[in-house]
MARDREN-318192 format. One line per 3 residues: number of its first residue (from 1); their letters; for each residue z, x, y of C-alpha. Coordinates in nm, 2 decimals, m for minus. Layout:
N
NUM) A) Z/X/Y; ...
This chain:
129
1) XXX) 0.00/0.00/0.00; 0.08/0.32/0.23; m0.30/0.41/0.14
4) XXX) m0.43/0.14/0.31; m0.22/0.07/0.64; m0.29/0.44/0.67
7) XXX) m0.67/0.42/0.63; m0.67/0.06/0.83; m0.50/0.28/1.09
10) XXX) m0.71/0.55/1.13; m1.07/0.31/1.14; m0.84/0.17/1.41
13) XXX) m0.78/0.50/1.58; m1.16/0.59/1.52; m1.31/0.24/1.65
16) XXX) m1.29/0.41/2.03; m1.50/0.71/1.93; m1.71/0.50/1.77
19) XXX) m1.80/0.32/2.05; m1.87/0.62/2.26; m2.07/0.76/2.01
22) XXX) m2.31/0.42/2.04; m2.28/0.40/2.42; m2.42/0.78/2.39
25) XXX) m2.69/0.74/2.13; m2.81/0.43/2.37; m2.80/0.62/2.67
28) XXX) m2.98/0.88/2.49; m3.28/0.62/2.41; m3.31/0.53/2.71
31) XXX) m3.37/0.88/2.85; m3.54/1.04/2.49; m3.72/0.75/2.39
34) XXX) m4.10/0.93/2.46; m4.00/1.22/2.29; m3.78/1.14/2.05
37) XXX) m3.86/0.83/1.82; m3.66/1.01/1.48; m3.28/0.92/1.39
40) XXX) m3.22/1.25/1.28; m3.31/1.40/1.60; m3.06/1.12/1.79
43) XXX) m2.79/1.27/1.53; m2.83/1.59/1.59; m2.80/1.52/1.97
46) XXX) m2.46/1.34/1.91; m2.38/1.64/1.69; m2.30/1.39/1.36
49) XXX) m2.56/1.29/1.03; m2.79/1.02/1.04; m2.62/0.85/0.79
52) XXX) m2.31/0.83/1.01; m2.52/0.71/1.29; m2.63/0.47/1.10
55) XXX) m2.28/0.35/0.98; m2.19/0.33/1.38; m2.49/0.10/1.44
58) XXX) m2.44/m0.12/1.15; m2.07/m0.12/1.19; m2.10/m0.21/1.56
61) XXX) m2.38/m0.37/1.59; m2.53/m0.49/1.29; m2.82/m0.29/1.30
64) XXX) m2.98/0.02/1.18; m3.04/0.32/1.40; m3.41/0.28/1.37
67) XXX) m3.43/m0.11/1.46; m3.22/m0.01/1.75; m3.54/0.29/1.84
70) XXX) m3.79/0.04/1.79; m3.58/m0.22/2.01; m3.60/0.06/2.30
73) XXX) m4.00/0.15/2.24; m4.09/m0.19/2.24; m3.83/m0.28/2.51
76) XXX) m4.02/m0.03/2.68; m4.38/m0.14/2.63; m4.29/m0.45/2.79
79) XXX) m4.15/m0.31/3.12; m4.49/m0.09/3.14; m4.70/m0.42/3.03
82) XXX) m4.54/m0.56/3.31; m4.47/m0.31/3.62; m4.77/m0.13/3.61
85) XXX) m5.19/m0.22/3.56; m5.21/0.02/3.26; m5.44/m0.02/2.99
88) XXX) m5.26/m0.06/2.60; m5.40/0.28/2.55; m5.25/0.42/2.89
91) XXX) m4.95/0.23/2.78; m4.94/0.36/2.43; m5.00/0.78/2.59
94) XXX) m4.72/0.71/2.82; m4.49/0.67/2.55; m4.64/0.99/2.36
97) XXX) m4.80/0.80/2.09; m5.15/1.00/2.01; m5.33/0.70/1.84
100) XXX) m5.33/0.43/2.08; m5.43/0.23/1.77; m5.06/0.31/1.57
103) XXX) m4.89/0.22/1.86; m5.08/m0.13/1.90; m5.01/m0.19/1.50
106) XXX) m4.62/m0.09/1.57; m4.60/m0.33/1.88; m4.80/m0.59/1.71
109) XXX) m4.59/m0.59/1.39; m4.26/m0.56/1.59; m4.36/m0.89/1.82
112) XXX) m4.57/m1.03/1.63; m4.81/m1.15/1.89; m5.15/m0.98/2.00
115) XXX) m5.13/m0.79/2.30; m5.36/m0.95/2.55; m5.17/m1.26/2.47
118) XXX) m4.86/m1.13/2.55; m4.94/m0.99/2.92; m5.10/m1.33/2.97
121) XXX) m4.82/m1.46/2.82; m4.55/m1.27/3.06; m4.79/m1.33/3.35
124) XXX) m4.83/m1.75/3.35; m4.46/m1.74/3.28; m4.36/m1.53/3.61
127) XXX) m4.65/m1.60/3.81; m4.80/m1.26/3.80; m5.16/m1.16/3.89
């Protein structure tokens, strides 16, 4: 019984860290998200494994590390799609993908709606253009 007010203690003690350790790793996404699109890397920025990472983001979130990367790229897609006049392609370079074509496949699968749609989508729903 000892055994387990000690370890319920200590996931208690830890819970702070954790959370500092996700506030990092999302700050970090915002800021690495163009050249860094790999869990490990993230990990090895925050000095811990992936698999720990991924415990954090599950534990705290209920998410994997890389939904939460693919959540920021496509979060990030958007704002471009919307702030700026850029091409997919343009789009697609600005967030270092080489093949314009992967990244329209990745944003297509992860919103499930074809791109052209989607800006006119954005732009009859906030009166752009």
């Amino acid at each position: 019984m000892r055994e387990v007010w000690a370890s319920n203690t200590s996931n208690k003690q830890n819970a702070p860290k954790k959370q500092e350790l996700l506030e990092k790793f999302t700050q970090l996404l915002e800021s690495e998200i163009c050249t860094n699109k790999q869990v490990n890397k993230y990990a090895e920025m925050l000095c811990i494994t992936p698999y720990k990472l991924n415990t954090i983001t599950k534990n705290l979130l209920d998410k994997t590390s890389s939904q939460l990367i693919n959540e920021q790229i496509i979060l990030e897609a958007k704002r471009l799609l919307l702030a700026t006049s850029n091409q997919v392609n343009e789009i697609a370079f600005q967030l270092c993908y080489e093949d314009p074509a992967y990244f329209i496949l990745f944003f297509l699968r992860n919103i499930q709606v074809i791109l052209p749609k989607y800006s006119f989508k954005i732009s009859d729903k906030y009166n752009y253009f």
